[in-house]
Steps between C-alpha positions, in 0.01 A plus 500: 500500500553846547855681526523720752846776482564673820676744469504731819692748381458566152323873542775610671784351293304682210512814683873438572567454128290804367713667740825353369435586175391887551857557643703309257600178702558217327271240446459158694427167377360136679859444426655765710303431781471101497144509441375203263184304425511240342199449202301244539167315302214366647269270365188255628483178380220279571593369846768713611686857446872531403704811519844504213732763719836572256781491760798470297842495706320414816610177712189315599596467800470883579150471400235525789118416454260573755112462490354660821137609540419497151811685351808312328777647540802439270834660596819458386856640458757524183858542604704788308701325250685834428907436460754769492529683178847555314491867384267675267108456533286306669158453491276281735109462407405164708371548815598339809433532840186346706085518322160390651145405331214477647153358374151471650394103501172505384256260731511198284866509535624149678829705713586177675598332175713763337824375278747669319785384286753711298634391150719754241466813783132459543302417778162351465295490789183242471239581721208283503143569546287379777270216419101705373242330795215404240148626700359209665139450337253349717176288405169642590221182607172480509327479839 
């Protein structure tokens, strides 16, 4: 399975931050601007591929998976838990806001029979692979 990032705009958001830095503004973070993605494992097992996505904080029920001409699609959203702050400091370092992942099926993939289930914040998504078509062997006779 291969895992394919798009990201459209990354030259230019480079650009943007070499810029940034040359005249002193401050820096950004995937916090600041409600970026996230979430990690996730992949592994093949004998008769099917399962993706581990770590979505901690995130209702199930804002999860979304598509699979639609050979891409799965797995987006999501975490609500900001943030509460008012009584004075003095305050630091926030989880991210909220909305993510997306996509991945490349591979052929063998079986998209009609995708499940996922989510236990302790992670999803695992079980897709199973098409049944192999063993070559058909035919028997030669003698005229």
């Amino acid at each position: 399975m291969t895992v394919v990032r798009y990201e459209p705009w990354a030259l230019v958001s480079r650009l943007q931050k070499e810029i940034d830095r040359l005249f002193g503004a401050p820096l950004t973070t995937a916090a600041d601007s409600g970026a996230w993605l979430p990690p996730v494992d992949i592994h093949e097992e004998a008769n099917q591929f399962v993706l581990h996505v770590d979505l901690p904080g995130v209702d199930p029920k804002a999860v979304e998976i598509t699979s639609d001409q050979g891409v799965l699609t797995i987006r999501g959203q975490r609500e900001d838990s943030r509460k008012e702050s009584r004075e003095g400091f305050r630091r926030v370092e989880r991210i909220s806001g909305e993510f997306q992942r996509r991945f490349s099926l591979p052929e063998t993939a079986d998209a009609q029979n995708i499940k996922a289930k989510v236990a302790h914040g992670v999803l695992e998504v079980s897709i199973p692979k098409l049944a192999q078509v063993q070559p058909l062997k035919v028997q030669v006779e003698a005229a």
